[in-house]
ROTIPA-875338 format. One line per field, with one value per residue (C-alpha): residue number from 1; chain; residue in one letter; x, y, z. Coordinates in Angstrom, 3 decimals, padded with zeros to 6 digits. Each point is the difference from the previous one (the first is absolute). Example, Ala and Ser with C-alpha at 12.3 -4.5 7.8 and 13.67 -1.06 7.14 Angstrom:
pos (1; 2);
unit (A; A);
code (A; S);
x (012.300; 001.370);
y (-004.500; 003.440);
z (007.800; -000.660);
***
This chain:
pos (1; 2; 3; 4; 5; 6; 7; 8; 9; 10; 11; 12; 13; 14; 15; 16; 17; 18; 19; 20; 21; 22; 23; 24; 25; 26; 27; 28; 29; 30; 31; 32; 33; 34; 35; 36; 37; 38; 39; 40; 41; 42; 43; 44; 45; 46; 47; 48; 49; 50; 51; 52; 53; 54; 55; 56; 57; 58; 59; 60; 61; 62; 63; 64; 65; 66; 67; 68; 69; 70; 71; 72; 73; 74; 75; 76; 77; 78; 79; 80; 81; 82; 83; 84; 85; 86; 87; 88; 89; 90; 91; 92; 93; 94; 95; 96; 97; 98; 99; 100; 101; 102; 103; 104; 105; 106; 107; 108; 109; 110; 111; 112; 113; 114; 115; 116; 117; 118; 119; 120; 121; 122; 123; 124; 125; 126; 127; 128; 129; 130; 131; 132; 133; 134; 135; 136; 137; 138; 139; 140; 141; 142; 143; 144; 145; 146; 147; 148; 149; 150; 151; 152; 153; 154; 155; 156; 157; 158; 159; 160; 161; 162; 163; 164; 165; 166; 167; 168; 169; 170; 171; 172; 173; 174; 175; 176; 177; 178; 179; 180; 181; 182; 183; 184; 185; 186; 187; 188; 189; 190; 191; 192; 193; 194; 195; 196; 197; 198; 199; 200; 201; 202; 203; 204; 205; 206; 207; 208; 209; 210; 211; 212; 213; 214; 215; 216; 217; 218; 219; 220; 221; 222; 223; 224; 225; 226; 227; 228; 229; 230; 231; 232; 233; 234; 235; 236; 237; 238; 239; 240; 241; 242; 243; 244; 245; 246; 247; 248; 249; 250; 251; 252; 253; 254; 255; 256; 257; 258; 259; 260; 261; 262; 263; 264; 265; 266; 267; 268; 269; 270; 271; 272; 273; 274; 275; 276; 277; 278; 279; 280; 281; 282; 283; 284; 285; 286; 287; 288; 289; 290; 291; 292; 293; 294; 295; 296; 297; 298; 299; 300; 301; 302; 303; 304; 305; 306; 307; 308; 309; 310; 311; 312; 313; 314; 315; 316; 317; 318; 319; 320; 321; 322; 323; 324; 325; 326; 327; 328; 329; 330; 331; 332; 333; 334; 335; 336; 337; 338; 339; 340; 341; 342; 343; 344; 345; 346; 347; 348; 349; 350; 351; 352; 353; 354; 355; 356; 357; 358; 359; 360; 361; 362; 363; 364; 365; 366; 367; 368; 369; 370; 371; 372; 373; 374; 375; 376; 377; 378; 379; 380; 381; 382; 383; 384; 385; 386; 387; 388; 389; 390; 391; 392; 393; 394; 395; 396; 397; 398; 399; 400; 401; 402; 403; 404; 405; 406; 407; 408; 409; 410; 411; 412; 413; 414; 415; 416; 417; 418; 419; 420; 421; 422; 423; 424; 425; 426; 427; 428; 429; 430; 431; 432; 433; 434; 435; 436; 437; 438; 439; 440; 441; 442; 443; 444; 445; 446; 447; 448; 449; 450; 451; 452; 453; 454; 455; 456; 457; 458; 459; 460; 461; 462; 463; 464; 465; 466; 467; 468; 469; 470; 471; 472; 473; 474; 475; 476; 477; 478; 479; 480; 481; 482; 483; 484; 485; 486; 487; 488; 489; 490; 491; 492; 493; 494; 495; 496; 497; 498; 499; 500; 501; 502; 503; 504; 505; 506; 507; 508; 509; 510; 511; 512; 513);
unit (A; A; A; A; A; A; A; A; A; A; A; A; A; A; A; A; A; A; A; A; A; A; A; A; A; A; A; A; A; A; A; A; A; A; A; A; A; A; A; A; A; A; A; A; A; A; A; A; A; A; A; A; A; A; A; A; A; A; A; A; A; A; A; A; A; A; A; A; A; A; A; A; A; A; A; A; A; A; A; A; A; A; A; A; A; A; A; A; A; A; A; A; A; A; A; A; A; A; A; A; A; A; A; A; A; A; A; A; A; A; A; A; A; A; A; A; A; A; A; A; A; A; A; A; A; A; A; A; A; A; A; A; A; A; A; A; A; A; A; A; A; A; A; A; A; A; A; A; A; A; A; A; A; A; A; A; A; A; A; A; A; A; A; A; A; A; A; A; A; A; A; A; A; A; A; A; A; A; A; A; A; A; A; A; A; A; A; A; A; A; A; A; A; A; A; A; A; A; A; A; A; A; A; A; A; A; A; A; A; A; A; A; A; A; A; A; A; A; A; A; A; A; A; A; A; A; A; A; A; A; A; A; A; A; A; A; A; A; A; A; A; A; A; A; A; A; A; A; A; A; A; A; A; A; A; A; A; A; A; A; A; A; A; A; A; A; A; A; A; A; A; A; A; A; A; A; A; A; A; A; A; A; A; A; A; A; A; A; A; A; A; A; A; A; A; A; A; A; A; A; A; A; A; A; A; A; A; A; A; A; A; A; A; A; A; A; A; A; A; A; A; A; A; A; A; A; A; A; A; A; A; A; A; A; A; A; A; A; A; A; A; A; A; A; A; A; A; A; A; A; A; A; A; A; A; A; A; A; A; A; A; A; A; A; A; A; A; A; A; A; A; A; A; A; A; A; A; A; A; A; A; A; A; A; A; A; A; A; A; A; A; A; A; A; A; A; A; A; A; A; A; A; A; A; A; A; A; A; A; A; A; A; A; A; A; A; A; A; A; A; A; A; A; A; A; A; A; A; A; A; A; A; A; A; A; A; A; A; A; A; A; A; A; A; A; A; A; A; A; A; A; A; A; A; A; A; A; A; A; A; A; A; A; A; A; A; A; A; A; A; A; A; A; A; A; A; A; A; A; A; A; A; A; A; A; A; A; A; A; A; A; A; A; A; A; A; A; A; A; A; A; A; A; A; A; A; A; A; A; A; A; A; A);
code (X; X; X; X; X; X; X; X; X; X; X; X; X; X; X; X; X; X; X; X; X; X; X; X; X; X; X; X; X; X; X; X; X; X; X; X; X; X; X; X; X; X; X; X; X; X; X; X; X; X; X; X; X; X; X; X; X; X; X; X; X; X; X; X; X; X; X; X; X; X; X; X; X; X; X; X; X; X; X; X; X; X; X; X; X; X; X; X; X; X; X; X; X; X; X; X; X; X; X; X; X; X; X; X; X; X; X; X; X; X; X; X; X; X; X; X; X; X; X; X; X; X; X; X; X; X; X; X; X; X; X; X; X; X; X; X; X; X; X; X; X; X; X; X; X; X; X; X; X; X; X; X; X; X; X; X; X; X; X; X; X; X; X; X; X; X; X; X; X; X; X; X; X; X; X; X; X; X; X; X; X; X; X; X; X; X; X; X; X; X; X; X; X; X; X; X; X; X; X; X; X; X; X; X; X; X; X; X; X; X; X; X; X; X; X; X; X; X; X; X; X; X; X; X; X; X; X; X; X; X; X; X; X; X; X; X; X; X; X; X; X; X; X; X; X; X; X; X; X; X; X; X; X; X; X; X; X; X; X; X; X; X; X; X; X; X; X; X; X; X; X; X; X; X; X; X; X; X; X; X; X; X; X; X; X; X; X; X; X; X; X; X; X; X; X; X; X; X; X; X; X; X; X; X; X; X; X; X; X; X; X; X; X; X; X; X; X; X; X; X; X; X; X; X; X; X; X; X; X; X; X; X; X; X; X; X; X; X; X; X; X; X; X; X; X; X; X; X; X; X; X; X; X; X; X; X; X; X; X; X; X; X; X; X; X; X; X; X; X; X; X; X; X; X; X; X; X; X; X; X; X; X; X; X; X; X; X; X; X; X; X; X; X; X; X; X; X; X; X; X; X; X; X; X; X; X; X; X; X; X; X; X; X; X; X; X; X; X; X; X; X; X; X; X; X; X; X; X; X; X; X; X; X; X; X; X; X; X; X; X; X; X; X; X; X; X; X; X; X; X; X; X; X; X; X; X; X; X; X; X; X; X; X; X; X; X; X; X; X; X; X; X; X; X; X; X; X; X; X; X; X; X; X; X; X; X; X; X; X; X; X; X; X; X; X; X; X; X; X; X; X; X; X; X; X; X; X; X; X; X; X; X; X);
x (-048.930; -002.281; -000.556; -002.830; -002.542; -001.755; -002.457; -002.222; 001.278; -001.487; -000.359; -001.804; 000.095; -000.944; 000.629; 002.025; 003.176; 000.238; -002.073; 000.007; 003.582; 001.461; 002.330; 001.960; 003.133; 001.903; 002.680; 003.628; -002.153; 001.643; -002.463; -000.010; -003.581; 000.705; -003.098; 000.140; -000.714; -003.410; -000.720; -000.398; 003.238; -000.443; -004.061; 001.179; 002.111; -002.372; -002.451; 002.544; 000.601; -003.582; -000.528; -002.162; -002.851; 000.162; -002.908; -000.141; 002.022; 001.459; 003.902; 000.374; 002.769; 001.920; -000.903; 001.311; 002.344; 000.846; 000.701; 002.530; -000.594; 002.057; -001.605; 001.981; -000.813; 001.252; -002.974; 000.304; -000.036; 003.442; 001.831; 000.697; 001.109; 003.590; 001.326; 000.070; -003.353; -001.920; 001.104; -000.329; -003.429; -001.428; 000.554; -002.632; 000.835; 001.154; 002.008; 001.546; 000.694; 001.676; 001.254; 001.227; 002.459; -001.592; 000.691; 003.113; 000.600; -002.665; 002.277; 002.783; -000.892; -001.222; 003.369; -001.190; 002.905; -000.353; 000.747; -003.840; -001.883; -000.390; -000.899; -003.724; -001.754; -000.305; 004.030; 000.671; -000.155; -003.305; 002.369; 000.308; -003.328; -000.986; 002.325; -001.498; -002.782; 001.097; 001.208; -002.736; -002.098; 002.249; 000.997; -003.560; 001.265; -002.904; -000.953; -000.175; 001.722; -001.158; 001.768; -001.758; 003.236; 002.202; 003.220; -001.884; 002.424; 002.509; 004.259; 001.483; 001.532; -003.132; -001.691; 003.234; -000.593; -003.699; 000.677; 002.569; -002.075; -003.270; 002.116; 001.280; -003.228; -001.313; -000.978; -003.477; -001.266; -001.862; 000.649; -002.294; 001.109; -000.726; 002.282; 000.665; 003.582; 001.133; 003.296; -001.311; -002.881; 002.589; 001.844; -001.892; -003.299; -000.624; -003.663; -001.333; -003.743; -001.048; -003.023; -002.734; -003.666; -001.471; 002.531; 003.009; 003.011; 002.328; 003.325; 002.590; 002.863; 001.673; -000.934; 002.093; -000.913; -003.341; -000.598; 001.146; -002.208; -002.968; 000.781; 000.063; -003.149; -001.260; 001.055; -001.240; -003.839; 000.449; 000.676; -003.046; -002.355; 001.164; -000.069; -003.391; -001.617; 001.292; -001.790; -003.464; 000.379; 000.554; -003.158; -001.915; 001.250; -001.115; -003.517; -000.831; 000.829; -002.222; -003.026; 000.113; 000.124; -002.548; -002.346; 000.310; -000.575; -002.505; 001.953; -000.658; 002.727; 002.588; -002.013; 000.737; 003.595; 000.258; -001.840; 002.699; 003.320; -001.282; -000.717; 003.649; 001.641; -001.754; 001.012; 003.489; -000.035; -001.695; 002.654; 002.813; 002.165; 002.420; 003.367; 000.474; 000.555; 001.253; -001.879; 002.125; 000.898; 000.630; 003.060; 002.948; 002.132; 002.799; 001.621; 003.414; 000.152; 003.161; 003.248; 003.245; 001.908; 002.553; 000.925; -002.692; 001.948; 003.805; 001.450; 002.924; 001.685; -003.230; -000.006; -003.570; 000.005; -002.753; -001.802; 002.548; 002.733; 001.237; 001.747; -002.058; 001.611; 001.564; -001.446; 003.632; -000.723; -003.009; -002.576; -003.337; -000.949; -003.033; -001.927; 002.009; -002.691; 002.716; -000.800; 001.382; 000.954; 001.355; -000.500; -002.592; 001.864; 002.097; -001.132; -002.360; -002.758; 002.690; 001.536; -003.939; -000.583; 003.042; -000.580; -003.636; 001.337; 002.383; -002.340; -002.905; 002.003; 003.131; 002.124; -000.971; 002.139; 002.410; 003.473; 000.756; -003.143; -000.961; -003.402; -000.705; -002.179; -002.438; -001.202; -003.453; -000.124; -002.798; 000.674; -002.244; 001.319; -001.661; -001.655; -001.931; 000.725; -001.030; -003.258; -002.033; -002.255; -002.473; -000.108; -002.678; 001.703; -002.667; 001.686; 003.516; 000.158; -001.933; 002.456; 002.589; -000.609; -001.891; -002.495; -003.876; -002.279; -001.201; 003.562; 001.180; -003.319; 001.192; 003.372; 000.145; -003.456; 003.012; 001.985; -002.695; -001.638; -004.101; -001.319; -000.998; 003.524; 001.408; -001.863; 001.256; 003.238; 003.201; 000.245; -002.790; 001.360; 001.823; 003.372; -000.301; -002.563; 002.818; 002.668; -001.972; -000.883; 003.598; 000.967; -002.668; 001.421; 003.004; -000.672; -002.195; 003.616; 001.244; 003.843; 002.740; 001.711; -001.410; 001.257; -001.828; 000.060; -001.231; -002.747; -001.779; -000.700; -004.166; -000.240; -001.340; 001.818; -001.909; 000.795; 004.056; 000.179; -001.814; 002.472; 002.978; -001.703; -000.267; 003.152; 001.455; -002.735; 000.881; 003.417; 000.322; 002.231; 000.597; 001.821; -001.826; 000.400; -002.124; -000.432; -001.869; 002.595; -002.304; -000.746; 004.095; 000.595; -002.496; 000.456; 003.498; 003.128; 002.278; 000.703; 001.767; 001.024; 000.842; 002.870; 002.667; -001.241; 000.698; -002.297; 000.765; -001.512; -000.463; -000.649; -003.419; -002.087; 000.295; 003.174; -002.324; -002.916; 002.280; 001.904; -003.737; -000.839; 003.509; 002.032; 003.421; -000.251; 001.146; -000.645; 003.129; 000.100);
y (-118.532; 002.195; -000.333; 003.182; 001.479; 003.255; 001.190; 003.723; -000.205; 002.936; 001.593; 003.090; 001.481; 003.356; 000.433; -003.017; -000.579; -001.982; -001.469; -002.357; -000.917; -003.072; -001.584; -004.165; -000.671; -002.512; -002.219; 002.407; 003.085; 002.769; 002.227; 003.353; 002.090; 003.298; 002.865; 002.816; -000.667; -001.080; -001.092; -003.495; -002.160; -001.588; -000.517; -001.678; -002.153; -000.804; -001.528; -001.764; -001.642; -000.617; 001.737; 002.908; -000.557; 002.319; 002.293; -000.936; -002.735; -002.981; -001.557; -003.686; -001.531; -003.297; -003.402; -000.189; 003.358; 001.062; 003.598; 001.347; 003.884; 001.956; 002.931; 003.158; -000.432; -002.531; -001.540; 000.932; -003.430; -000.962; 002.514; -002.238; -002.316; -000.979; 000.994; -003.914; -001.064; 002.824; -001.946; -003.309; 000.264; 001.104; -003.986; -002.518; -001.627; -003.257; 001.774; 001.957; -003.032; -001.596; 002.036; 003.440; -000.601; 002.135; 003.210; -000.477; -000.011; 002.642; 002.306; -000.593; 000.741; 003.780; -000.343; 000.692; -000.109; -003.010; 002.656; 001.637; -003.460; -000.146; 003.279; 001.208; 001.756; 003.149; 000.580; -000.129; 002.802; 000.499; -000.917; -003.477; 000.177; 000.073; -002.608; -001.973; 000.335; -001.080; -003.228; -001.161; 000.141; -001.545; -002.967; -001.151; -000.258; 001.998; -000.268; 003.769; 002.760; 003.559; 002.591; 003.081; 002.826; -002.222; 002.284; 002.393; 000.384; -002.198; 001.634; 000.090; -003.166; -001.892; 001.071; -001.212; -003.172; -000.072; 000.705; -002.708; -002.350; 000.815; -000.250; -003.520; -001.606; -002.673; 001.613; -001.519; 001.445; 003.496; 002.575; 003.194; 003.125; 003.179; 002.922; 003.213; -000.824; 001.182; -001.880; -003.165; -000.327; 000.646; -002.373; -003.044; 000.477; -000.796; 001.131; 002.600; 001.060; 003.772; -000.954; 002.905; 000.595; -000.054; -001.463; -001.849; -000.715; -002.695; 000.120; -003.005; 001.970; 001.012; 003.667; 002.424; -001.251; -000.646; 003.248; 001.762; -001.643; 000.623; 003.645; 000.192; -001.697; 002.370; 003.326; -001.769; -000.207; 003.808; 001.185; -002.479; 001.370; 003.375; -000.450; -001.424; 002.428; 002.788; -001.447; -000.521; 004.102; 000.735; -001.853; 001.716; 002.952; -000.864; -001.827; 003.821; 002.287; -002.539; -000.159; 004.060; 000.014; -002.820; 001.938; 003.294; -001.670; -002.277; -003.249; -002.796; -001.777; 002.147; -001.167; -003.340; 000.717; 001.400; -002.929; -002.482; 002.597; 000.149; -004.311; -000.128; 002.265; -002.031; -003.171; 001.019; 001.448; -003.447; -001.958; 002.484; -001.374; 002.270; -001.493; -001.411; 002.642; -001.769; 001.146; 001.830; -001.145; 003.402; 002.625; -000.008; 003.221; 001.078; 003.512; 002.207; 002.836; 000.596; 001.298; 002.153; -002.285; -002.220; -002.643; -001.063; -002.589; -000.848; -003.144; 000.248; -003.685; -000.572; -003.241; -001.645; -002.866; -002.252; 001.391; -001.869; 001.559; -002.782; 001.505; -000.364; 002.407; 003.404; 002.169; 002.232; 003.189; 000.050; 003.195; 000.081; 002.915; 001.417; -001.972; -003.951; -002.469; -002.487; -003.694; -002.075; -003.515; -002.307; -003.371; -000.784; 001.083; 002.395; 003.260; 001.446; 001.012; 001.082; 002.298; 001.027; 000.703; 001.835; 002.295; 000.730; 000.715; 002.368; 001.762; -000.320; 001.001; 001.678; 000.270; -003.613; -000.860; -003.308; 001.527; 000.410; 000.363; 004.028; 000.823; 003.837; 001.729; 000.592; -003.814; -000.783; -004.018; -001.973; -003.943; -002.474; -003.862; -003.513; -000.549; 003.245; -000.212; 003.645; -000.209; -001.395; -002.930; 001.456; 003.320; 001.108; 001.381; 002.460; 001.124; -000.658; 002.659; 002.093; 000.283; -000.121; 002.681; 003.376; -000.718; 000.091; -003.077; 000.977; 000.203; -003.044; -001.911; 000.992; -000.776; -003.508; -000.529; 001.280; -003.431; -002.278; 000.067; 000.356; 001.484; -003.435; -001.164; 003.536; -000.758; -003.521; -000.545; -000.520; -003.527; -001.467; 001.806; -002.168; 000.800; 001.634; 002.392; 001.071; 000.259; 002.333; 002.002; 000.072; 001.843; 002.256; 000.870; 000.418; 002.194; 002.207; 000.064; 001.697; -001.045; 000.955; -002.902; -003.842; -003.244; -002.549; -003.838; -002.403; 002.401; -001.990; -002.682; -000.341; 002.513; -001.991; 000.889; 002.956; 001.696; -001.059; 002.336; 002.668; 000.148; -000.787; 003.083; 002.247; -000.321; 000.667; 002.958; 001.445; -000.173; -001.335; -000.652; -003.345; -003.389; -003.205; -003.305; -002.420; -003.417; 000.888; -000.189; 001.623; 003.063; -000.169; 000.038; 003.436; 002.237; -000.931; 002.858; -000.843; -003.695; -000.837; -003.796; -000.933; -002.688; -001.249; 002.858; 002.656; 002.523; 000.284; 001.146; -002.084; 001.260; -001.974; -002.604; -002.689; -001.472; -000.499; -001.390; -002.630; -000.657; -000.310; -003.103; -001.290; 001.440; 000.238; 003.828; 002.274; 003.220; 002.528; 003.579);
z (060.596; 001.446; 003.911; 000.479; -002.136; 001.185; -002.340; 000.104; 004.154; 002.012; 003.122; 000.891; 003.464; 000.201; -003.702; -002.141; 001.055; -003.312; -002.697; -002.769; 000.758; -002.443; 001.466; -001.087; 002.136; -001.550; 001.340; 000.274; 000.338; 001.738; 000.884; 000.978; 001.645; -000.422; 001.254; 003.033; 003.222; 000.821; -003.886; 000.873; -000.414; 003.854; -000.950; -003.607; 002.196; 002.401; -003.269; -001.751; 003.956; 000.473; 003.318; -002.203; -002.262; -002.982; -001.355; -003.215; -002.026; 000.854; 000.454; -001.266; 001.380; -001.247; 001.651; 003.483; -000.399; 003.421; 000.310; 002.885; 001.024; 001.832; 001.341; 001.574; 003.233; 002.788; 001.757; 003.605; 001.327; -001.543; 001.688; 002.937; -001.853; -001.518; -003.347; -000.696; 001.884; -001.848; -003.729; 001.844; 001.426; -003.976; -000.686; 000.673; 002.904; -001.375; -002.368; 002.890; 002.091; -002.999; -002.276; 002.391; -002.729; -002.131; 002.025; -000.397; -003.241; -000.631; 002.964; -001.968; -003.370; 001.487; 002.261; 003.260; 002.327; 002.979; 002.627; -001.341; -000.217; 003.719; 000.979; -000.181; -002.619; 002.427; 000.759; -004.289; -001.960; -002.351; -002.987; 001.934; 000.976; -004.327; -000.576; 002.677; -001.422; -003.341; 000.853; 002.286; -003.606; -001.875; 001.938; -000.665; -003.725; -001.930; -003.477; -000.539; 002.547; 000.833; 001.516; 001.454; 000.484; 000.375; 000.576; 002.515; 003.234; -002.478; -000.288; -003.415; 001.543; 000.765; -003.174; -002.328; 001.730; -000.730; -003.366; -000.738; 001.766; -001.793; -003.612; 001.024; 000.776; -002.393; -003.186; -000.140; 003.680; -001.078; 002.045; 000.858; 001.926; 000.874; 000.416; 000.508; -000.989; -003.507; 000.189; 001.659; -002.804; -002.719; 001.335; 000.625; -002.328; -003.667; -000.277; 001.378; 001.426; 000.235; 002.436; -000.877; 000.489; -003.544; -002.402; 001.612; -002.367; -000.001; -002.020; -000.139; 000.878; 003.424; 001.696; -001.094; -003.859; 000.542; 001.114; -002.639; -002.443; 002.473; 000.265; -003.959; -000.082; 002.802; -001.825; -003.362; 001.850; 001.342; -004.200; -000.970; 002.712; -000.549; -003.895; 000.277; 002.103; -001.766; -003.282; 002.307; 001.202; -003.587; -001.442; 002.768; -001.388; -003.735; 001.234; 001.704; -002.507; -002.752; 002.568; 000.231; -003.889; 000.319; 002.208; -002.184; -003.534; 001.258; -001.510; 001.251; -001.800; 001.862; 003.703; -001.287; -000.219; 002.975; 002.086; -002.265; 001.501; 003.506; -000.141; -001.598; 002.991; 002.459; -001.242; -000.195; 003.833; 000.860; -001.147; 001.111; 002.849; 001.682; 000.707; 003.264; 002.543; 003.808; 002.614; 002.349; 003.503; 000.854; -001.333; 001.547; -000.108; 001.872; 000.857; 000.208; 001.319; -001.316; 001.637; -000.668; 000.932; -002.270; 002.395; 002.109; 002.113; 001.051; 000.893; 001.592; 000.574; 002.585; 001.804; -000.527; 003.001; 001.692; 002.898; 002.256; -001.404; -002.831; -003.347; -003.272; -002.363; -000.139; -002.372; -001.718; -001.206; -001.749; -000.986; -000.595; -002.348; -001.344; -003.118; 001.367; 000.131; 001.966; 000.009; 003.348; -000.783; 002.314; 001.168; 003.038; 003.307; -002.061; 001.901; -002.898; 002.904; 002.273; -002.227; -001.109; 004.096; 000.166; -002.974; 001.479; 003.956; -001.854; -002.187; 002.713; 003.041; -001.546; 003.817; 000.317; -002.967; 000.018; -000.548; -003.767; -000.660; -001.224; -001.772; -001.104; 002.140; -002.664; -000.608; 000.612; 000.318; -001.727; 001.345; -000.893; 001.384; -001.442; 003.307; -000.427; 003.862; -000.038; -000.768; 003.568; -000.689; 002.621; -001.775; -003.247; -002.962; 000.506; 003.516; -001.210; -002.569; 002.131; 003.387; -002.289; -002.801; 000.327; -001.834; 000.836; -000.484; -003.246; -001.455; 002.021; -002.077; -003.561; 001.040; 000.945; -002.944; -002.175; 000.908; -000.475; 003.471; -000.074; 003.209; 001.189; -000.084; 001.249; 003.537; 000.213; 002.067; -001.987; 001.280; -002.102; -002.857; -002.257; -001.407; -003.016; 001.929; 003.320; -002.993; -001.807; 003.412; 000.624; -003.105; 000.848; 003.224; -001.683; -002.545; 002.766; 002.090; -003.150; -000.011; -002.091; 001.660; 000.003; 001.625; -001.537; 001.000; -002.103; -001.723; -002.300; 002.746; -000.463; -003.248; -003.243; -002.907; -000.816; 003.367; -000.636; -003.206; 001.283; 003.073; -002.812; -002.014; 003.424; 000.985; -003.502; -000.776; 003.380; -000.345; 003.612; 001.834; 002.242; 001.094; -000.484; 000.930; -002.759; -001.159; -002.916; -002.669; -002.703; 002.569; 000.628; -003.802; -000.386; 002.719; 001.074; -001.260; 003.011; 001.113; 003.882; 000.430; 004.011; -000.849; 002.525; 002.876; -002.488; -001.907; -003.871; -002.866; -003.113; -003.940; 000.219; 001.908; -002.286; 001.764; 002.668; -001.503; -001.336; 003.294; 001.515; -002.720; 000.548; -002.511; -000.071; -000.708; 002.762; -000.153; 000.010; 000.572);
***
């Protein structure tokens, strides 16, 4: 049965953020958006919602279909309110005066513990926060649900839960999302939507499958364009060297010709279309100095507490060496940032150190957290790189132009950028700190999928060195060679992370080192 209809949908901004897109949802559709950031999934949303009139094209939607959106962010006015108010107050008040019941059941399905139900949207954690967000929507029982990021500021935890709950709704309620998350998509989608300006493509498969066929039908347009454009030079070629012969002899029969080639290489060139190149959100690259030294960190049996002195774990003997890209896992409240704080005090401040904790003197730290709490909301990126790097103004322009910043947005304070903007600053700043040593929390917070393998192909091309804590289990699966697991207030290392992962959905799988 088919709920939505969009047919030749457009929108041009500055320049099209897409055009002509085809798109039928039918009941059980699992759909996945898939584009940068800034290519238009939140404004595709926003049409299929009807709170945005398209350019061009129309969507025809099913008699009475009611369609439940839930954007990324939390609308400032809920924050006061309680974790159960918040989904309460999205009924119609009859509804909520007679049948609260529903927010129950809808708390319970996404098993939000009673203890968080009372307290307000402003003391929960952003993860809450989404899955508040979540169920306010669908208690009002849509037709058709559509999820804008849906695991940003989510734990493996949360997301495993989103997952399972997203697989066990009614097979008939469609379902569109967009994410930056390979493993998420893969594992909830069964079409999927590459959302692009000239000629979007839509595959009925999940991610990971889909976009294989899409980058064989990619590379397929490159040898076509290249093929055909090659053919256009070389009747060029032919038409000039007959017009010369033409011109000499005085045939007109050979001018002919030559007017014929030159219309054929045209035509050809006309109807030439190069394959789909992304436009770029700016390059990220990162840095390593390099350094002599083999092991770059010891661990000797250090006691990671609380700042009021409480036991979380104690670390054994452990070594970080040169070329260990060392993924932290550990359950919320484990002592993942602690030990991260620790590591950087150490390598930062070295007679500062935490006993059992010894970096080499050589270490230059590159730390990048998933608050990008270093970056000032008050400052420019234009006067960021510019007290912190010496580097003139002229530099510090082609710099931050280099990650995707025009000068317009290099002059505006970090504040109103969005995400995917500070991210990309703060791999700039990183790579202009020029490590051979990075702490890196949560990294691919904000970066589209694009920006997560070009940081999975830095830090492998680089050969750098570093300890991350991630919940992106495709980023995990890539750059990960070492794997730490915090279990029962005791560092270990495990073979891989997929113990983990499975213990995060509710497996029975625990890892074992």
């Amino acid at each position: 049965m088919t709920l939505l209809n969009i047919r030749n949908l457009g929108i041009t901004l500055s320049s099209p953020l897409f055009s002509k897109l085809n798109l039928v949802v039918n009941a059980g559709d699992r759909i996945g958006i898939v584009a940068a950031n800034g290519r238009g999934k939140s404004t595709l949303f926003r049409c299929i919602a009807g709170t945005l009139e398209p350019t061009e094209g129309d969507i025809t939607r099913a008699r009475g279909l009611t369609v439940g959106y839930v954007e990324q962010n939390v609308p400032h006015a809920l924050f006061a309110r309680t974790f159960y108010d918040a989904v309460l107050d999205a009924l119609a008040p009859e509804q909520a005066e007679t049948e609260s019941w529903r927010v129950d059941v809808v708390l319970g399905s996404l098993e939000v513990p009673e203890e968080l139900r009372r307290r307000s949207l402003s003391a929960l954690s952003g993860g809450w926060q989404r899955l508040a967000m979540l169920a306010r929507i669908w208690v009002t029982e849509p037709d058709l649900l559509m999820l804008d990021e849906p695991t940003n500021h989510l734990d493996l935890g949360k997301i495993a839960r989103l997952e399972e709950w997203l697989n066990a709704l009614p097979r008939d309620v469609p379902v569109i999302l967009a994410s930056h998350d390979r493993a998420f998509l893969d594992a909830v989608t069964n079409r999927t939507l590459f959302l692009r300006p000239k000629q979007s493509h839509i595959f009925a498969l999940p991610y990971s499958r889909a976009r294989t066929s899409i980058d064989e039908l990619d590379t397929a347009d490159a040898r076509r364009y290249e093929r055909d454009m090659k053919t256009a030079e070389q009747l060029r070629k032919h038409a000039a060297k007959l017009n010369n012969i033409g011109i000499n002899s005085g045939s007109d029969l050979l001018v002919v010709k030559t007017k014929q080639l030159e219309q054929r290489a045209e035509k050809l060139e006309d109807a030439a279309k190069p394959a789909h190149l992304e436009r770029s959100a700016g390059a990220i690259r990162l840095a390593n100095r390099g350094t002599h030294a083999k092991v770059l960190v010891t661990l000797d049996d250090a006691a990671v507490e609380t700042p009021d002195g409480t036991l979380l774990f104690k670390t054994g003997r452990q070594f970080i060496c040169q070329g260990d890209r060392i993924v932290l896992f550990g359950e919320n409240g484990a002592g993942k940032t602690r030990l991260i704080a620790m590591l950087r005090k150490a390598i930062a401040n070295p007679e500062t150190a935490e006993s059992g904790i010894r970096a080499t003197p050589s270490l230059v730290l590159g730390y990048g957290d998933q608050t990008l709490a270093d970056l000032r909301d008050a400052d420019t990126p234009m006067d960021t790189i510019i007290r912190r790097f010496d580097v003139g103004d002229q530099r510090a322009r082609a710099l931050l132009a280099g990650a995707g910043m025009s000068i317009e947005m290099q002059g505006r304070p970090i504040g109103q950028l969005s995400g995917g903007q500070k991210a990309r600053l703060g791999m700039l700043v990183l790579r202009l700190s020029n490590p051979n040593f990075y702490l890196l929390d949560e990294p691919t917070n904000h970066l589209d999928i694009d920006g997560q393998e070009a940081l999975e192909g830095e830090l492998m091309a680089h050969q750098a060195s570093c300890l991350l804590v991630s919940h992106d289990r495709s980023f995990v699966r890539a750059v990960g060679n070492r794997f730490w697991l915090i279990e029962k207030r005791r560092l270990m290392e495990v073979e891989s992370p997929e113990g983990f992962f499975a213990s995060a959905a509710g497996g029975d799988d625990r890892p074992r080192g």
